[in-house]
BAFI-3210 file (N, C-alpha, C; in Angstrom, 3 decimals, decimal comma, padded with zeros to 6 digits):
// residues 148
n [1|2|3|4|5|6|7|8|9|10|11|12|13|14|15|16|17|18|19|20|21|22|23|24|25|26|27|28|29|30|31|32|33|34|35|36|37|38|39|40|41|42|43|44|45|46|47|48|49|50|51|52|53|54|55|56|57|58|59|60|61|62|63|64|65|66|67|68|69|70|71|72|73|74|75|76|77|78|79|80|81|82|83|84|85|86|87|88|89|90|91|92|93|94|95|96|97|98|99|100|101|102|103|104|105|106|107|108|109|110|111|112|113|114|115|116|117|118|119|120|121|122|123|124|125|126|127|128|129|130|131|132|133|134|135|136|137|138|139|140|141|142|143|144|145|146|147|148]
n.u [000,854|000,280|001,903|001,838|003,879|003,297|004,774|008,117|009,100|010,748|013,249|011,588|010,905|010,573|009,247|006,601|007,199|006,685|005,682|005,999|004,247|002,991|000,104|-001,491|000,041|000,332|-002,938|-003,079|-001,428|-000,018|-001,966|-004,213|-002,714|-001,993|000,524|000,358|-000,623|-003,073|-002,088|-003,861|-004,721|-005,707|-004,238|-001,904|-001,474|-001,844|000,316|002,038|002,132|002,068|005,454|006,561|006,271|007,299|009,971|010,682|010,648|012,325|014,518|015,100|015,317|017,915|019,687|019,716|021,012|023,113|024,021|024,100|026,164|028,257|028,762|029,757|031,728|034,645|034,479|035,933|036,302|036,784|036,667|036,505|037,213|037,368|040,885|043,285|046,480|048,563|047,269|044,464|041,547|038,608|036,088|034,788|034,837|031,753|029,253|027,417|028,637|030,046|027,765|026,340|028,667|028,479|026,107|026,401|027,801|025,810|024,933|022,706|022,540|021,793|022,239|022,897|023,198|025,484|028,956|031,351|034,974|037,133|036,797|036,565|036,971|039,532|041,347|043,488|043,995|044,171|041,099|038,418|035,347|032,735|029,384|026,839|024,417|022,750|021,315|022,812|024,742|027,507|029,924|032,876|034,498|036,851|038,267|039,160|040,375|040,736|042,597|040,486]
n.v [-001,181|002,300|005,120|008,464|010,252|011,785|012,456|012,281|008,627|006,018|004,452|004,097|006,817|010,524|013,446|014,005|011,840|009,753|006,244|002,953|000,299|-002,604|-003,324|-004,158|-002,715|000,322|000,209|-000,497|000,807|003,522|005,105|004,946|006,086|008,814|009,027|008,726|009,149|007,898|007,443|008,478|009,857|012,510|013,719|012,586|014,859|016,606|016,942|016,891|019,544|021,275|020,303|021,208|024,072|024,318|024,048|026,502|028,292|027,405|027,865|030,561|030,974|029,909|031,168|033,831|033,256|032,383|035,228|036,054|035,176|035,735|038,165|037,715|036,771|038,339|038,974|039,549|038,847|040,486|039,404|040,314|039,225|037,759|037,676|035,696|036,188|034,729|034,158|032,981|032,105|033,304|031,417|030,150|031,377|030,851|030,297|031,982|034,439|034,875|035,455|037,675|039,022|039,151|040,725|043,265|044,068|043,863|041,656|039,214|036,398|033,079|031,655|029,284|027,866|028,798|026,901|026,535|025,508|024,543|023,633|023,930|027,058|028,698|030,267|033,333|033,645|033,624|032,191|030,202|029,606|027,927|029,038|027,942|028,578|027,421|024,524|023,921|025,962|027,402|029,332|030,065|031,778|033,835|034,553|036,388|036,603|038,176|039,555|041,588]
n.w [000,000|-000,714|001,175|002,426|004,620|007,410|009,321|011,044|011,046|012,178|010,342|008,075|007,084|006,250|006,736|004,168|003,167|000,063|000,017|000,232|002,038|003,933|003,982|006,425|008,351|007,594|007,521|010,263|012,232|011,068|009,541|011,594|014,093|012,771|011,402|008,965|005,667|003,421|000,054|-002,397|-005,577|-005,203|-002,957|-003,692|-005,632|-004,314|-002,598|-004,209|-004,827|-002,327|-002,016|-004,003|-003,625|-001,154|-001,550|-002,983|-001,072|000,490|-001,257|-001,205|000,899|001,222|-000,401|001,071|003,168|002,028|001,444|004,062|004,601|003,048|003,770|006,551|006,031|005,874|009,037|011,782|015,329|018,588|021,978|025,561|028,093|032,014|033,376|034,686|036,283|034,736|032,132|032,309|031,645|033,904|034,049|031,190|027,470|025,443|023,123|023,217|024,273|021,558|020,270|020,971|020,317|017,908|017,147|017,982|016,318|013,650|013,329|013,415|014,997|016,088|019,093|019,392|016,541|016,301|016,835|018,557|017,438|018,480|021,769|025,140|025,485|027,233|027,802|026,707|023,172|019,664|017,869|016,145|015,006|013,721|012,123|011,272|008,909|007,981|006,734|004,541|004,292|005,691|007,531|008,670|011,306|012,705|015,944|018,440|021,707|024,723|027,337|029,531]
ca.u [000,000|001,401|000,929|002,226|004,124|002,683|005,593|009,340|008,664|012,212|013,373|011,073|011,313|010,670|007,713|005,987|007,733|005,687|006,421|004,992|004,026|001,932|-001,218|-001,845|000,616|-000,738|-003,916|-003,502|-000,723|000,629|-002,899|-004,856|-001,726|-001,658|001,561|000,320|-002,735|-003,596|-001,709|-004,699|-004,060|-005,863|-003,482|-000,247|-001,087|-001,497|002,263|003,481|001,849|003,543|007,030|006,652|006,044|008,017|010,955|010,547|010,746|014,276|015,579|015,015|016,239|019,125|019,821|019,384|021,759|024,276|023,990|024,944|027,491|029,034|029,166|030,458|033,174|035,942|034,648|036,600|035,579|037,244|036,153|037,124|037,469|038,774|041,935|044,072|048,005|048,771|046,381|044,056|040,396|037,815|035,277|035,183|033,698|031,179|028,541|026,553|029,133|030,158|026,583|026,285|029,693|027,871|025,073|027,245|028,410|024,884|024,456|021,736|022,392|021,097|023,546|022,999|023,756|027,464|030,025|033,022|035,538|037,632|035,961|036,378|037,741|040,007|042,578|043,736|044,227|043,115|040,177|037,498|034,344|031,395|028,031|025,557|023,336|021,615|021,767|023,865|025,663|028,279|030,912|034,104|034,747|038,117|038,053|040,343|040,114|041,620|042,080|039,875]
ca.v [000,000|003,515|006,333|009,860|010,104|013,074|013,061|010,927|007,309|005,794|003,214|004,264|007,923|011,535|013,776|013,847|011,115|008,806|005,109|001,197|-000,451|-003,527|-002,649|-003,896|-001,787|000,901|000,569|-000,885|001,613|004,564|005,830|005,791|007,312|010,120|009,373|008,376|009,324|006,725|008,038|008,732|010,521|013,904|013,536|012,988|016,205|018,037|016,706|017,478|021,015|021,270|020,053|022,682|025,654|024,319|024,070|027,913|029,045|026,844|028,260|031,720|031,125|029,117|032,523|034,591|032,274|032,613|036,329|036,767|034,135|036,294|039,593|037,530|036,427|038,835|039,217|038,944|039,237|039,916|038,963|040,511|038,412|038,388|036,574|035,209|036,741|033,368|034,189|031,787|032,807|032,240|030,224|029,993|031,844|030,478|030,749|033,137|035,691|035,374|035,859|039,123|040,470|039,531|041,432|044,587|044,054|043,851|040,353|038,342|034,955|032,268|031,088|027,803|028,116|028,726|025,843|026,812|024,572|024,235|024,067|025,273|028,200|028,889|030,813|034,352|033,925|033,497|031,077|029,860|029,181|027,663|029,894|027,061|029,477|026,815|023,062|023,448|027,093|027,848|029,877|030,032|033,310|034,422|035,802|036,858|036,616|039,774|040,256|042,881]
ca.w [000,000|-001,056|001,918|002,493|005,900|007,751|010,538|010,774|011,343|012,410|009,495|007,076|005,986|006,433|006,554|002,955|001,711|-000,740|000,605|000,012|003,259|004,436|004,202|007,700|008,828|007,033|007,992|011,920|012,943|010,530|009,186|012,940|014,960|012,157|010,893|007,212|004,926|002,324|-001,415|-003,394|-006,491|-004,857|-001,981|-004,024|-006,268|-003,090|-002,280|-005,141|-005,056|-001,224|-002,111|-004,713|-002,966|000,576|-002,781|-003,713|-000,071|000,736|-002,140|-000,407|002,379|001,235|-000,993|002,390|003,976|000,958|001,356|005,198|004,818|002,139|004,860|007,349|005,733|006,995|010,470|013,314|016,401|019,954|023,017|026,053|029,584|032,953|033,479|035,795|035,552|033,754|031,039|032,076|031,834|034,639|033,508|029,547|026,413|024,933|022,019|023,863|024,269|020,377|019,571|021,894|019,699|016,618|017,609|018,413|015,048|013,227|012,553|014,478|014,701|016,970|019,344|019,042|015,209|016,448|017,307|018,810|017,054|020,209|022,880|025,733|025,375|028,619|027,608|026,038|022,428|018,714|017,840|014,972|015,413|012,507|011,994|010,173|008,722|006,642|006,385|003,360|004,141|006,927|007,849|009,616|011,604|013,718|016,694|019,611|023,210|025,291|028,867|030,212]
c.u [000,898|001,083|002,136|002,639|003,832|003,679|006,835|008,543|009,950|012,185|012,145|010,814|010,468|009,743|007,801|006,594|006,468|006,358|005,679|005,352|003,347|000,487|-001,798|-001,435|000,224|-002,335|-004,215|-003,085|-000,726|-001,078|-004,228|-004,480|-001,626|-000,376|001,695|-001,033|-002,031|-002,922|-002,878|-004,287|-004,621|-004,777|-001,507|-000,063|-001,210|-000,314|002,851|003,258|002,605|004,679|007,709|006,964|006,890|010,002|011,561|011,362|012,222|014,554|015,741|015,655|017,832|020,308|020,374|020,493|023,095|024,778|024,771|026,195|028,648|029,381|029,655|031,897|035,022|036,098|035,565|036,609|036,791|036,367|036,739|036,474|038,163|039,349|042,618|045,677|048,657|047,832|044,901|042,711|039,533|036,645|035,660|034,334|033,390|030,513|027,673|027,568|029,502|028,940|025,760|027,230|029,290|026,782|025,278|027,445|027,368|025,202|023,856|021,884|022,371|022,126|023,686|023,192|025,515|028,064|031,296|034,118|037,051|036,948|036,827|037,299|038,451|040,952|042,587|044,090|043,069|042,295|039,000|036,510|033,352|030,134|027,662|024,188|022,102|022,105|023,222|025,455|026,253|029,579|032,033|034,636|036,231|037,783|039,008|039,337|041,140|041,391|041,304|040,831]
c.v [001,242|004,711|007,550|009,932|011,386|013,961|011,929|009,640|006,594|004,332|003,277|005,532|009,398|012,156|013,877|013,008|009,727|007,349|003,913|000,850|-001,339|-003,074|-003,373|-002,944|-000,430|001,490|000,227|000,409|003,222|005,505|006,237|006,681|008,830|010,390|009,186|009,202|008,365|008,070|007,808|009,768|012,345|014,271|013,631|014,343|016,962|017,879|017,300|019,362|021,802|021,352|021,639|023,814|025,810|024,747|025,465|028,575|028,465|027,469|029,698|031,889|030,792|030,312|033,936|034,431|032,332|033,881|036,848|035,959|035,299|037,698|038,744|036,773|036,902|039,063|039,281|039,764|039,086|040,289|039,858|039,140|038,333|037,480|036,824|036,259|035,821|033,480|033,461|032,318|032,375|032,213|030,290|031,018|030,742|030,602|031,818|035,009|036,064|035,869|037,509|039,884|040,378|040,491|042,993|044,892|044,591|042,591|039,350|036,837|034,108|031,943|029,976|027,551|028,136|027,412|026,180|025,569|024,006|024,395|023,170|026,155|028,989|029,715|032,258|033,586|034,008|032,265|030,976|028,894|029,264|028,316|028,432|027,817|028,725|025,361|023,062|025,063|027,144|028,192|029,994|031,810|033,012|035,208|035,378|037,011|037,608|039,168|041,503|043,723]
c.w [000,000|000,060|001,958|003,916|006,058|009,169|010,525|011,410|010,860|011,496|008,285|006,252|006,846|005,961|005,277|002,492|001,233|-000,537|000,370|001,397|002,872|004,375|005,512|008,640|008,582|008,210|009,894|012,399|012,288|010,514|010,699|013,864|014,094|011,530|009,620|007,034|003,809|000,914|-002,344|-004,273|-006,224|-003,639|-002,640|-004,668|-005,285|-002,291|-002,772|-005,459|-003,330|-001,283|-003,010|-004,308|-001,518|-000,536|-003,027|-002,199|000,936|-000,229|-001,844|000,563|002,459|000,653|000,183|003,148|003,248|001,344|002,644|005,316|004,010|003,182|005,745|007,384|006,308|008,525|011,112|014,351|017,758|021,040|024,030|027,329|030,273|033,116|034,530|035,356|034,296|032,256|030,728|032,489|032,814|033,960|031,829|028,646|025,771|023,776|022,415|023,459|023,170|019,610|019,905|020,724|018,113|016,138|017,584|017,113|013,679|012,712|013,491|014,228|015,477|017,535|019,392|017,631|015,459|016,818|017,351|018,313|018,367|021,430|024,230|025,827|026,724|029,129|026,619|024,792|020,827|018,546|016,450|015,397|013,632|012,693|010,852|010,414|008,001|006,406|005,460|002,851|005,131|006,507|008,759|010,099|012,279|014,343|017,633|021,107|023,906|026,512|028,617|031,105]
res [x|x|x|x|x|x|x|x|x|x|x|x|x|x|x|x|x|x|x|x|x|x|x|x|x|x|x|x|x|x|x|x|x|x|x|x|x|x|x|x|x|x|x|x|x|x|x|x|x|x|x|x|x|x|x|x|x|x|x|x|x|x|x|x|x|x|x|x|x|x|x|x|x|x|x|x|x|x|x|x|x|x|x|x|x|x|x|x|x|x|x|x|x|x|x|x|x|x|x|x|x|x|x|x|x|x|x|x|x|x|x|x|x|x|x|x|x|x|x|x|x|x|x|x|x|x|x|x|x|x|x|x|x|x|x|x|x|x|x|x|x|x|x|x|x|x|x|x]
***
């Protein structure tokens, strides 16, 4: 039986995808929990009129995503923090505080979007951190850590 998944369903596929099952399965589990509808041919053209239009609006964003990647290219960012005489920072920077100096900067970006590529950051110097602006876009910034 052919159905339309309406939400993930682990080992068999990903919302809208068009899929062959059991048709007990099907019809005991997927289609009463809500995680299928039955592929009738009014049902797949309203997929394929979905995929369409969900299609248009990734490619926007992905565009969007191209665009600040391309300004944040030269960044670099410093940090300040207080340190020990040794250089040795108390507690650490994080994604928070690079997302505060991006901010300062004009560029809003989630801080959970960041990944410090060393982590943790404990110490005075230089560092690089990934911005994933977009499944399929990201960036690599530089930034510096100062005493205060």
């Amino acid at each position: 039986m052919e159905i339309i998944l309406k939400e993930f369903v682990n080992g068999l596929g990903e919302v809208d995808d068009l899929v062959n099952v059991k048709a007990g399965f099907a019809r005991n589990y997927l289609i009463p929990t809500g995680k299928a509808i039955a592929a009738t041919p009014s049902a797949k053209k309203q997929l394929a009129e979905t995929l369409r239009q969900r299609e248009h609006k990734a490619a926007k964003i992905r565009e969007e995503a191209q665009a600040l990647a391309a300004k944040l290219e030269g960044v670099k960012l410093t940090i300040g923090a207080k340190t020990s005489s040794t250089g040795k920072i108390f507690g650490s920077v994080n994604t928070i505080q690079l997302a505060e100096a991006l901010e300062a900067k004009g560029f809003n970006v989630d801080r959970k979007r960041i990944t410090i590529d060393q982590d943790p950051v404990k110490e005075v110097g230089s560092y690089k951190a990934t911005i994933r602006l977009h499944k399929e876009v990201s960036v690599v910034i530089d930034f510096d850590v100062v005493s205060e």
